[in-house]
C-alpha positions in Angstrom: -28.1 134.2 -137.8 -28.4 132.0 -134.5 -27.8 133.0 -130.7 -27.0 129.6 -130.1 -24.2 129.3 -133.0 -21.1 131.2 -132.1 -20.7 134.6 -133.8 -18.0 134.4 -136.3 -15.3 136.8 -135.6 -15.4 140.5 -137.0 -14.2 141.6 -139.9 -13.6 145.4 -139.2 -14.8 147.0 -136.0 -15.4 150.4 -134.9 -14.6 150.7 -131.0 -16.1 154.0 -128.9 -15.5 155.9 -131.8 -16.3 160.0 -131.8 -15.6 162.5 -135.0 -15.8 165.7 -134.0 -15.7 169.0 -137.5 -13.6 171.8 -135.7 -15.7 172.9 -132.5 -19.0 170.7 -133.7 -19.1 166.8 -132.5 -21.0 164.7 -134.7 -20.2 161.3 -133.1 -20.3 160.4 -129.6 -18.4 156.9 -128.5 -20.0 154.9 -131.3 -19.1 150.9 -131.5 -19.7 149.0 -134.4 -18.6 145.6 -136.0 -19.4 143.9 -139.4 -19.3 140.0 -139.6 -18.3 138.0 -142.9 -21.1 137.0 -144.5 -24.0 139.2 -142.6 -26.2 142.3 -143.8 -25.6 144.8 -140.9 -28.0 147.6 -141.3 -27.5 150.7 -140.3 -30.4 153.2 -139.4 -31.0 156.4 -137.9 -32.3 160.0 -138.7 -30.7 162.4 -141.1 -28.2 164.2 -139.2 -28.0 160.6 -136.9 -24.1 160.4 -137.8 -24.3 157.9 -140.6 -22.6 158.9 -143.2 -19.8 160.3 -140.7 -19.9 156.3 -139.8 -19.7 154.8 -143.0 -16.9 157.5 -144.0 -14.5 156.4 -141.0 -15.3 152.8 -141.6 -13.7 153.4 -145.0 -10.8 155.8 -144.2 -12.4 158.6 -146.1 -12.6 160.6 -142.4 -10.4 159.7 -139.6 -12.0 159.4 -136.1 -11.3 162.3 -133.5 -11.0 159.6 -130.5 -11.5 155.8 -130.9 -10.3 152.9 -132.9 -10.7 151.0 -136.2 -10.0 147.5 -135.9 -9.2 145.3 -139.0 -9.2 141.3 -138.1 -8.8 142.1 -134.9 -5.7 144.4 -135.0 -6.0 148.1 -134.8 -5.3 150.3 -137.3 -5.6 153.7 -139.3 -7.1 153.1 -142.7 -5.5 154.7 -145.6 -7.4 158.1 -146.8 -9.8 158.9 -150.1 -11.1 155.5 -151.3 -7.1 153.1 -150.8 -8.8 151.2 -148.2 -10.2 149.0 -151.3 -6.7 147.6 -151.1 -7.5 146.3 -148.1 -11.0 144.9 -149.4 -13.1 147.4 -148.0 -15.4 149.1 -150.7 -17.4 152.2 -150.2 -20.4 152.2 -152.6 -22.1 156.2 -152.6 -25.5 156.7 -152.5 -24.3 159.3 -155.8 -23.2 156.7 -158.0 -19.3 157.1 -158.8 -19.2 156.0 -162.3 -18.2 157.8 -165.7 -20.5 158.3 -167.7 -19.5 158.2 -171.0 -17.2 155.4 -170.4 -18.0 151.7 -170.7 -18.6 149.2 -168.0 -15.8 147.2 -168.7 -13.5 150.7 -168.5 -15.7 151.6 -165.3 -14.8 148.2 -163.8 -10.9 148.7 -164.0 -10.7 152.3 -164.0 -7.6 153.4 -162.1 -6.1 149.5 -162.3 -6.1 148.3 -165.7 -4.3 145.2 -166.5 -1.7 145.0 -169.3 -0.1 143.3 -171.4 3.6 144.1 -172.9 2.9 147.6 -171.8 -0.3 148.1 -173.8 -4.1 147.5 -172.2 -4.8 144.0 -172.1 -8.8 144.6 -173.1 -9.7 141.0 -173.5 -8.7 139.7 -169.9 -10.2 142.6 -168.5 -13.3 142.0 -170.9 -13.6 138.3 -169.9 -13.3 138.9 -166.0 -15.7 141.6 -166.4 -18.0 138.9 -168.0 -18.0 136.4 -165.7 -18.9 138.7 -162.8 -22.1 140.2 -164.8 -22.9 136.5 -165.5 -22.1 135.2 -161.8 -24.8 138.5 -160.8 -27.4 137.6 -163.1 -27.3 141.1 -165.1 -28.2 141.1 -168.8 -25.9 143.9 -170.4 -22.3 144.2 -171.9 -18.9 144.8 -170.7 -18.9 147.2 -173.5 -22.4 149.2 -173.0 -21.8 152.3 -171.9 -23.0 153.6 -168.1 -25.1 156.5 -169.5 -27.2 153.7 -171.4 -28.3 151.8 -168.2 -31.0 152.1 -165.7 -30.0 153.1 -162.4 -30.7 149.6 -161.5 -27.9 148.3 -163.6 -25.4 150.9 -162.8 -25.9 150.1 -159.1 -25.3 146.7 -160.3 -22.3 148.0 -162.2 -21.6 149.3 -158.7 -21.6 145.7 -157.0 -19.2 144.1 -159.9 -16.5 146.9 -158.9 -16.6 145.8 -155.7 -16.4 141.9 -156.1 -13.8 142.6 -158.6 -12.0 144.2 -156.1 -12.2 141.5 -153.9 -14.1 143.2 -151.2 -14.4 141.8 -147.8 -16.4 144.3 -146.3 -19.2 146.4 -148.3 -20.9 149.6 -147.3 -24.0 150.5 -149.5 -25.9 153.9 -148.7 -29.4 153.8 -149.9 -28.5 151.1 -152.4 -32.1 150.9 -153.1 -33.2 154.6 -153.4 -34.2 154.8 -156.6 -35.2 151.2 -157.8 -38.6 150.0 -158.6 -39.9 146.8 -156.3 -39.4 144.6 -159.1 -35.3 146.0 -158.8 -35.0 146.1 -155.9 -36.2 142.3 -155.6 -33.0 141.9 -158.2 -31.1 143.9 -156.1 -31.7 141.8 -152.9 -30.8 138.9 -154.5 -27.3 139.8 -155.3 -26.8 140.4 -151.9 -27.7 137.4 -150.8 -25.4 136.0 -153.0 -22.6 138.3 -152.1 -23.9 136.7 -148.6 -23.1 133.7 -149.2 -20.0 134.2 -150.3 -18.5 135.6 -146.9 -18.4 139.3 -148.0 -20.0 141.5 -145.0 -22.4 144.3 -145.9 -23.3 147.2 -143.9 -26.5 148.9 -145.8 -27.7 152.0 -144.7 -31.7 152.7 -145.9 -34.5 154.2 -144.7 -36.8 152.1 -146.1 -37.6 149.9 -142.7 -39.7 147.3 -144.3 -36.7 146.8 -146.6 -34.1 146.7 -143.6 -36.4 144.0 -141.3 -36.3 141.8 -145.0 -32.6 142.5 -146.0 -30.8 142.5 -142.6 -29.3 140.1 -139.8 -28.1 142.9 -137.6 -29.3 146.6 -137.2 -27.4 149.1 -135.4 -29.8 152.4 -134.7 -27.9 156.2 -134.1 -29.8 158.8 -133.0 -28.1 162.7 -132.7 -24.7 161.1 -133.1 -25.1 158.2 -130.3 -25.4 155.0 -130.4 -28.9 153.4 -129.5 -28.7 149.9 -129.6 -27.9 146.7 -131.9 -30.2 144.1 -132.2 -31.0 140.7 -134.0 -33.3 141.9 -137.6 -35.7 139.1 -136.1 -36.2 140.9 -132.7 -37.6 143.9 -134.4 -40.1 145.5 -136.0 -40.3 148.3 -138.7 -42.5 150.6 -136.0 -39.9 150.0 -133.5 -37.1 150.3 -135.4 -38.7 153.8 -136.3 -39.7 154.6 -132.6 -35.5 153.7 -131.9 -34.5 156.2 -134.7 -36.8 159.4 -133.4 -37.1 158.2 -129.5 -40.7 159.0 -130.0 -44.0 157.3 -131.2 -44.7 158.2 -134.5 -48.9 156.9 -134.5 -49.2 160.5 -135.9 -46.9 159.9 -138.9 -49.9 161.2 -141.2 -51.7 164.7 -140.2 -55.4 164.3 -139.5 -57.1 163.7 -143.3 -59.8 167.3 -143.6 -62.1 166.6 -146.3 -61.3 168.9 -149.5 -63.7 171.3 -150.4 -65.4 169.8 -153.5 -66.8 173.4 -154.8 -63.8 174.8 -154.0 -62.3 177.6 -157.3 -60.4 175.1 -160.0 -57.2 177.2 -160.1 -55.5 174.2 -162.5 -57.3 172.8 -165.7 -55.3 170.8 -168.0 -57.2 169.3 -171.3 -55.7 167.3 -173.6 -52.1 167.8 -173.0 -49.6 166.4 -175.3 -45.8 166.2 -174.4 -42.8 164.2 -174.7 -44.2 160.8 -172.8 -47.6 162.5 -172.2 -50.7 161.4 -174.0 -53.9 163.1 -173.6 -53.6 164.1 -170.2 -56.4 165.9 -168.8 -57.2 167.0 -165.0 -58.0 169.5 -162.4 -57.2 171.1 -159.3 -58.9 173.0 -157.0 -57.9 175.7 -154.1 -56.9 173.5 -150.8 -56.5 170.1 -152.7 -53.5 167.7 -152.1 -53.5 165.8 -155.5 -51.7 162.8 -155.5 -50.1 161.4 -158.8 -49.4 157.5 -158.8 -48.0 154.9 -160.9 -45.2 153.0 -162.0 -41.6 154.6 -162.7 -41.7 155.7 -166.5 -45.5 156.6 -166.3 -45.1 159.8 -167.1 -45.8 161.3 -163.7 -43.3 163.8 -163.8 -43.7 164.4 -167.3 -46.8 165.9 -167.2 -45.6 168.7 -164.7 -41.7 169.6 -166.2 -44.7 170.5 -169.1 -47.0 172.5 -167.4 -44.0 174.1 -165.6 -41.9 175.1 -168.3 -39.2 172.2 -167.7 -40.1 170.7 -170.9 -42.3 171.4 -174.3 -46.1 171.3 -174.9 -47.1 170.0 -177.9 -50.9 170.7 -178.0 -53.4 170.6 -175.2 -54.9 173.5 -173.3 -54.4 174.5 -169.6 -55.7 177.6 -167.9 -54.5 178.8 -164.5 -57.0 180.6 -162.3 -59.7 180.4 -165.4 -57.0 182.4 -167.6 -55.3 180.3 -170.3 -52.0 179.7 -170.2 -49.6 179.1 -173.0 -45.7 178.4 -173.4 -45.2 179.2 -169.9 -41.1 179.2 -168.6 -40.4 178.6 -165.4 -40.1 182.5 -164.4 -43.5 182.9 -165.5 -44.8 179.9 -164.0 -43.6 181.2 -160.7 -44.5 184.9 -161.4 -48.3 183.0 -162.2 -48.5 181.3 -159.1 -47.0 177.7 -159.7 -43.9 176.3 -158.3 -42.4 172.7 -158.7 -40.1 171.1 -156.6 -37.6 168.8 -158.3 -37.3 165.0 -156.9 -33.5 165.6 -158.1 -32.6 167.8 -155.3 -28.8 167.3 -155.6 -28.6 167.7 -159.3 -31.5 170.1 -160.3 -32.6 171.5 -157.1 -29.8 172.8 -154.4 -26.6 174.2 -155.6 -24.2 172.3 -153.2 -21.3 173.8 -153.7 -22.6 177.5 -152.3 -24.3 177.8 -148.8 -27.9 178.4 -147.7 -28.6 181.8 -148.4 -28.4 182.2 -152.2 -29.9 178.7 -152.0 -32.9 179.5 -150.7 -33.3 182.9 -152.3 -32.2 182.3 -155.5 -35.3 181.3 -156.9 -36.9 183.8 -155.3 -34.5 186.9 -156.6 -36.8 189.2 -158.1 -38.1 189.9 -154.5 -34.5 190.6 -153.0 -33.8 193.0 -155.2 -34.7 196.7 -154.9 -33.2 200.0 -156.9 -30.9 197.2 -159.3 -29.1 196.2 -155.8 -29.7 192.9 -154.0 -30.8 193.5 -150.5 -28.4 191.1 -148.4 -30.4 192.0 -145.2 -33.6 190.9 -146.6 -31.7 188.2 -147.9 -30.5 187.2 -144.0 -33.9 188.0 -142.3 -35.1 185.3 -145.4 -32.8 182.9 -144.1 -33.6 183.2 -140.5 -36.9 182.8 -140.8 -37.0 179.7 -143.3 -34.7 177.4 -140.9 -36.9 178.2 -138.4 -40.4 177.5 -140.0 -38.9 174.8 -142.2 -36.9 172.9 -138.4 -33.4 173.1 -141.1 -30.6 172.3 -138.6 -27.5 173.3 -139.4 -24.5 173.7 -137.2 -24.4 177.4 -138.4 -26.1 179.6 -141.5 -23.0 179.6 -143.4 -22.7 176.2 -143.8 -22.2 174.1 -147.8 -25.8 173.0 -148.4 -23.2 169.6 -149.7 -23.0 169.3 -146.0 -26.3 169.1 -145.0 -28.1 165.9 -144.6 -30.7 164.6 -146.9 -33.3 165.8 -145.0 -32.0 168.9 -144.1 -31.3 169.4 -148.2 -34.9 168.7 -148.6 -36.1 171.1 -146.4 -34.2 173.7 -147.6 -35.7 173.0 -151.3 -39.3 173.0 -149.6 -38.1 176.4 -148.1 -36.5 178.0 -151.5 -39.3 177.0 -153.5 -42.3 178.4 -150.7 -40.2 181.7 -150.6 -41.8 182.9 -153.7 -45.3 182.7 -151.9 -46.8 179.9 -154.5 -50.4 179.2 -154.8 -49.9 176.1 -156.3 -47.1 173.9 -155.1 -46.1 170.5 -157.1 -43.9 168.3 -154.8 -42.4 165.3 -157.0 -41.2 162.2 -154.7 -41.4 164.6 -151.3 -39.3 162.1 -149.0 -37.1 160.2 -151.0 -34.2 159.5 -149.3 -34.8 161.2 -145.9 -35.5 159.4 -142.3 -38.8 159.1 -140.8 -38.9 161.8 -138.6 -38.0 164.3 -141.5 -41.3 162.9 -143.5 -43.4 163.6 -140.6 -42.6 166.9 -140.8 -43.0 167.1 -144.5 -46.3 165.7 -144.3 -47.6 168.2 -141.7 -46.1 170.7 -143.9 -47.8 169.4 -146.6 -51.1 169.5 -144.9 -50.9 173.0 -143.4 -50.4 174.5 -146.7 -53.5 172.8 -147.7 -55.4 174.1 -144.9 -54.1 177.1 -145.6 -55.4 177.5 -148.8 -52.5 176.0 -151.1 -53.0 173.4 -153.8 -50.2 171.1 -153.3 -50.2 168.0 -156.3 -47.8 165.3 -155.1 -46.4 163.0 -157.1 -44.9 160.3 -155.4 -43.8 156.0 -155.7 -44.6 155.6 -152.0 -47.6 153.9 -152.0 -48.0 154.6 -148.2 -47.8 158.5 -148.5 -49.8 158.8 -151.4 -52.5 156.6 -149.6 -52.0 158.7 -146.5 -52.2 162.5 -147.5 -54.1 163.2 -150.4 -57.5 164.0 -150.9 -57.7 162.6 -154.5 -55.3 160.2 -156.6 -54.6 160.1 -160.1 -53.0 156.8 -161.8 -50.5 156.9 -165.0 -49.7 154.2 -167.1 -47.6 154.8 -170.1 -48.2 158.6 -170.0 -51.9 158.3 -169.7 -54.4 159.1 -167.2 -56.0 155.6 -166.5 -58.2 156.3 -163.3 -58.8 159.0 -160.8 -59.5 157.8 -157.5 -61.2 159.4 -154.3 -62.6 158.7 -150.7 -62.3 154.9 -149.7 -61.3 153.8 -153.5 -57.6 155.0 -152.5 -56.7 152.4 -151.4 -52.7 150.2 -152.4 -55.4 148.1 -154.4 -56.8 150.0 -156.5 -54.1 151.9 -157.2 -51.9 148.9 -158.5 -55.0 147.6 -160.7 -54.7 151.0 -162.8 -51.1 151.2 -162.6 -51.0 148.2 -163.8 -53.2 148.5 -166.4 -55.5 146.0 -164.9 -58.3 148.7 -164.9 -58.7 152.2 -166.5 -60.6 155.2 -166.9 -63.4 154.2 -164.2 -64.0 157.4 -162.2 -64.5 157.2 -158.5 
């Protein structure tokens, strides 16, 4: 977008707005405007006042002071997701689709056309049709959701909204979740959505992604706003420096060498499981172990298997030098080994309840004395996680639904260390959560280390794998195909073994 052209006028403004939850302000004075036809991205730290943002630019919160502006005109949008009437679509970084129902039904749920009082599923089939062919995306009206990748069902996502006729399109972490090679797809629909006049406001924390997506970038920080700038006037690192109001040179800890005769305290031979083949490994007192490779490697399926999440067919692993079998996830625990979901809204936090049985619940055995749950260790627990773990929350009784991202994540890190692990499997540590939050996490990361902790860390940020561990294992198809250490870890090598490329050359 040119300085010297003249900006086209706004769709939908926010002017000096502030949103204030009872006695706690979230948003101070905040402007905003999305153009037709622009990417407007919109950054800032968990807890920046995002979400709050992209809620009252759809009418699902209404500001405490300010106004919403629609072609000029002000005006209060209508509450709980009717402000698609007026074109503007609200996409959720939890995808809002049913399951079980097909993505023709998904398409027109709530609106479906008829004919002669009965549902008219060939026009809605056809319309449907054209949109998936005008997108590019190879699957059915009639498929069903819970037989797509997440790539396709945020794609699914995308032909709501265009069949909605949406003007103005607010995407929240859009790309969390989707390989490169998806998010290259992804991208391009956008720019087609682009051209078409439809303005897009895309909230990420992936900077490299925002400086190739965006026109405009808007930057909060603690509820304020920072600044709004031309995409082509920034960088990534600034962007970042904008967000935090800091430098962040010391985004990694210091690398210490691991202790190569260090104890093993983790052996896995041969270990057969659903998408594992033949995995062996080891790790040893202090390591950080990282686990690359592509999405559907089988990272994660090697460790739901050594934790109890999911069944060993054959294969050996001894823990500590004793061998290990069938082990559930209370005995992995009670043996010293603790994983930490990448799932932390479905399979990790309970959001619905608030922080203490959160964090303790894993934990219980220790809380409980004489058959009776000790509520004061339980609130001594508590206090002392949010403040070794930085959790801010406006108050200890707080939904964990209601935290941010990062703030959820924390939390997990925090339930999951309460049992006093010895060895700590962190899968995708900082998905989803701002760049301040995963400088903490890797400081974290490496004081448990140094500390004495094995911490294995499987992860699809190439940067942070790079960046933290000692040692780095490659999957491809739910095999081992190279072990990498000292200068070999490199975004290179990595890819060549991913990739298949290269295997089983040990460094």
């Amino acid at each position: 977008m040119s300085l010297d052209a003249p900006a086209p006028a706004a769709v939908i403004e926010a002017v000096n707005i502030s949103k204030s939850f009872g006695p706690v302000p979230v948003l101070f004075s905040v402007s905003m405007d999305i153009r037709p036809g622009e990417v407007h991205a919109l950054i800032g730290e968990n807890g920046a006042g995002k979400s709050t943002l992209m809620k009252i630019l759809s009418g699902f919160h209404d500001p405490t002071s300010g106004q919403i502006r629609l072609d000029g005109k002000q005006i209060a949008l209508p509450p709980n997701g009717a402000s698609e009437t007026l074109g503007i679509v609200l996409i959720h970084q939890e995808l809002n689709l049913a399951e079980q129902m097909t993505v023709e039904e998904n398409v027109f749920l709530g609106r479906e056309l008829r004919s002669h009082g009965l549902l008219d599923r060939k026009a809605m089939r056809t319309i449907v049709q054209r949109h998936l062919d005008e997108i590019g995306l190879g699957i059915s009206p009639t498929d069903r959701i819970s037989e797509l990748t997440i790539a396709q069902k945020q794609m699914v996502e995308i032909v709501k909204a265009v069949s909605r006729k949406a003007r103005i399109l607010i995407m929240d972490e859009p790309t969390a979740v989707l390989t490169e090679e998806e998010t290259e797809v992804f991208f391009r629909q956008v720019e087609k959505l682009k051209q078409s006049g439809v303005g897009i406001v895309f909230v990420s924390h992936k900077l490299n992604e925002v400086k190739a997506i965006a026109d405009r970038v808007t930057i909060l920080r603690d509820g304020q706003w920072i600044d709004t700038r031309l995409s082509e006037d920034l960088t990534p690192d600034l962007m970042a420096q904008m967000m935090v109001g800091r430098e962040l040179s010391d985004l990694y800890p210091p690398m210490h060498e691991a202790d190569v005769d260090a104890e093993i305290v983790l052996e896995v031979e041969n270990l057969v499981a659903p998408a594992v083949r033949n995995v062996s490994f080891t790790l040893r007192r202090g390591e950080i172990l990282g686990f690359s490779g592509l999405i559907g490697s089988g990272r994660t399926a090697v460790f739901e298997a050594i934790c109890g999440l999911a069944p060993v067919e054959s294969g050996t692993m001894r823990l500590f030098g004793e061998e290990v079998r069938n082990l559930s996830v209370a005995g992995a625990r009670d043996a010293g080994l603790a994983y930490l979901t990448k799932d932390r809204k479905e399979k990790g936090l309970l959001l619905d309840k608030k922080m203490q049985p959160n964090l303790t619940l894993f934990a219980l055995p220790k809380f409980v004395k004489n058959f009776t749950l000790d509520r004061k260790a339980e609130e001594d627990a508590l206090k002392r996680a949010i403040r070794r773990f930085d959790v801010r929350a406006r108050d200890e009784n707080i939904i964990v639904g209601k935290l941010s991202g990062g703030n959820q994540q924390k939390l997990l890190l925090a339930k999951i260390m309460e049992c006093d692990p010895k060895i700590v499997i962190i899968d995708e540590p900082t998905r989803g959560i701002d760049v301040g939050t995963k400088q903490q996490i890797y400081h974290f990361i490496a004081a448990l280390a140094a500390e004495g902790v094995s911490v294995v860390v499987i992860s699809s940020e190439m940067p942070e794998i790079i960046g933290i561990c000692h040692r780095v294992i490659v999957m491809r198809e739910g095999r081992i195909t190279g072990s990498l250490s000292g200068d070999h870890i490199n975004e290179n090598e990595i890819m060549r073994y991913a990739a298949g490329l290269k295997r089983e050359e040990l460094h």
